[in-house]
C-alpha positions in Angstrom: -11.6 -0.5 13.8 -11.5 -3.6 11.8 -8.9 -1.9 9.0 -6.8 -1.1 12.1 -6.7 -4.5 13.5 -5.7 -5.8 10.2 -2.8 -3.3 9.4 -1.2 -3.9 12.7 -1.9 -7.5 12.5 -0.1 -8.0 9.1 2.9 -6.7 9.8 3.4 -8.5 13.2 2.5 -12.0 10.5 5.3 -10.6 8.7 7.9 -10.0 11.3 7.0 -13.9 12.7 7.1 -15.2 9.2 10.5 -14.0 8.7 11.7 -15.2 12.0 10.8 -18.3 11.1 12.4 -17.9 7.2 15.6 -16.9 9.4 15.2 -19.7 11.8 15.2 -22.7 9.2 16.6 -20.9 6.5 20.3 -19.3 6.0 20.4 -16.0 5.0 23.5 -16.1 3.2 21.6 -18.6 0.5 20.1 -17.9 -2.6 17.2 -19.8 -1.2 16.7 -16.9 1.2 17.0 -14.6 -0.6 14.1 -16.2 -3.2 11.9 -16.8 0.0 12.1 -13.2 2.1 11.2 -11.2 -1.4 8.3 -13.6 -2.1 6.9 -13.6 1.6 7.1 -10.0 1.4 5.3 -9.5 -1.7 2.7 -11.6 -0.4 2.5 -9.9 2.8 3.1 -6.2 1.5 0.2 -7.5 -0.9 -2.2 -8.0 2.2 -0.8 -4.5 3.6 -1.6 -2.1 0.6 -4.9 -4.2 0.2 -6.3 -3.1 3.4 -4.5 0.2 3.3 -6.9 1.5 0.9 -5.5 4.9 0.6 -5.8 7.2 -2.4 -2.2 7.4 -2.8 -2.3 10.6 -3.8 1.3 12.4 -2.3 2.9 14.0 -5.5 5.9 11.6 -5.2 4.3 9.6 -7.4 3.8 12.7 -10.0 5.9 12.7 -12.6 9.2 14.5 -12.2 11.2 16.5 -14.6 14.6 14.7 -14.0 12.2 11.6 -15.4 12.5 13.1 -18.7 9.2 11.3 -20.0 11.2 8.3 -19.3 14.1 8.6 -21.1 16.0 8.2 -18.3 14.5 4.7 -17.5 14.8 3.8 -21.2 18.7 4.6 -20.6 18.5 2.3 -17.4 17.3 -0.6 -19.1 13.9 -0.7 -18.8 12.8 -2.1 -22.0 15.1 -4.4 -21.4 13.4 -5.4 -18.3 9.8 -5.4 -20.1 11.4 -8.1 -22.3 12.4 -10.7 -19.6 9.1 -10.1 -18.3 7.5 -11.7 -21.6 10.2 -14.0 -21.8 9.8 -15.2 -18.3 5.9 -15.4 -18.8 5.2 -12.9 -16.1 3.2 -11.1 -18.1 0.9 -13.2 -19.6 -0.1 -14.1 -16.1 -0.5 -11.0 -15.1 -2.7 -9.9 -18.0 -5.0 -12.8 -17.4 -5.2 -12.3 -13.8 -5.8 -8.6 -14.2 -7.0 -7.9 -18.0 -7.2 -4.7 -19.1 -9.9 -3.2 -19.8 -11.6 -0.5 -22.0 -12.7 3.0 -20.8 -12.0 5.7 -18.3 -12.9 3.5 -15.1 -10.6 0.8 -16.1 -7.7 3.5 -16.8 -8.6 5.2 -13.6 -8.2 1.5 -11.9 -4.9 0.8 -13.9 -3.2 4.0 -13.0 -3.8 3.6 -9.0 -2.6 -0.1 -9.0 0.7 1.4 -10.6 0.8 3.3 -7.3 -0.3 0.5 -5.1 2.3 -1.6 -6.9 5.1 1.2 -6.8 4.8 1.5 -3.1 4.5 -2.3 -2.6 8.1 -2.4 -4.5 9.9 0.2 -2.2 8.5 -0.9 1.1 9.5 -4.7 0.0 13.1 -2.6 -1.4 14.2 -1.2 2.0 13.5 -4.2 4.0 15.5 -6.5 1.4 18.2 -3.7 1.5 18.3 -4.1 5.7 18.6 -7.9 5.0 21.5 -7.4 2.1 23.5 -4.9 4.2 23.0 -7.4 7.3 24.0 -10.5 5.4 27.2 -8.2 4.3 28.5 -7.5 7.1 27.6 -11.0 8.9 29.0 -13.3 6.3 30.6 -10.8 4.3 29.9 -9.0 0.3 29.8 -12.2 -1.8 27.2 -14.1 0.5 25.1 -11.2 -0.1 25.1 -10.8 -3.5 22.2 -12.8 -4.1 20.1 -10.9 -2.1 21.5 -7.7 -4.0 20.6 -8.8 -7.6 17.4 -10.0 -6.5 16.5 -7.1 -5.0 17.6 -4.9 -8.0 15.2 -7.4 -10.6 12.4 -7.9 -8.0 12.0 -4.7 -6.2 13.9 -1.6 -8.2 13.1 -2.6 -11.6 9.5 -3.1 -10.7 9.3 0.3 -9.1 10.9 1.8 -12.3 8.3 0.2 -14.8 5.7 2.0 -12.7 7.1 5.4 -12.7 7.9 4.7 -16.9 4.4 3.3 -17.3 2.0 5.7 -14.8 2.9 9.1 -17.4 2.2 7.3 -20.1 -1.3 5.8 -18.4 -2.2 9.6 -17.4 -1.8 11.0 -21.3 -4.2 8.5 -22.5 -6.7 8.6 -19.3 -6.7 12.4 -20.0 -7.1 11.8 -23.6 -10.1 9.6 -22.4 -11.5 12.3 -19.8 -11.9 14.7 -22.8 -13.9 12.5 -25.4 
């Protein structure tokens, strides 16, 4: 009963928090555009937290179009992994989350790459109702912030997961067997 409370509770935070973003914030700013994604990833946070599902729907298997990632090679992802050391995002996030050694910490790392995958696309699709809003309200330009944020916040993020989760199965089935 408690779990239930709290998943409809965070949402309805949500929905007041970004009335109140929208209230004392313009959405055809940069500004906003930096403040929905972040108050959504703190809120989505909460959300898949206290979700605490298995994730286990086979969208998140690997698909054959994925090509073992070549595909997301070809859309830049390295490229992406980069700015992520560059910007330092990484570093935090290893200290905050170290990897670990054996089968329970690969087991641990390959869920939060679906936790995190799904986190992305919820956070994608509200940003997206936002962007196409903001684009027909103040019109393309005004929106473009919240377009190329979206792509390095929200679709690259959910791209690293799908190019890192195959790669985190082969060795955790590599680890199964010894």
């Amino acid at each position: 009963m408690k779990r239930t409370i709290t998943l409809i509770l965070i949402p309805v935070i949500t929905i007041a928090a970004i009335s109140a973003l929208v209230k004392y914030i313009a959405m055809d700013r940069l500004s906003f555009a930096w403040a929905l994604n972040f108050l959504l990833m703190l809120c989505v946070l909460a959300f898949t937290e206290a979700l605490k599902s298995q994730l286990t729907s086979s969208y998140y298997h690997e698909k054959g179009w994925e090509q073992k990632g070549k595909i997301y090679e070809y859309l830049g992802i390295n490229i992406f992994r980069k700015l992520l050391l560059w910007t330092g995002w990484e570093k935090l996030n290893k200290k905050a989350n170290p990897v670990e050694k054996g089968t329970g910490a690969l087991i641990h790392l390959h869920y939060q790459t679906k936790k995190n995958e799904l986190g992305h696309v919820i956070i994608f699709f509200i940003v997206l109702g936002f962007n196409i809003f903001v684009a027909f309200r103040y019109g393309i330009v005004k929106s473009f912030g919240l377009l190329v944020l979206n792509v390095l916040l929200n679709v690259y993020p959910v791209l690293l997961q799908r190019y890192n989760r195959p790669r985190i199965a082969r060795v955790l089935a590599l680890s199964k067997r010894r």
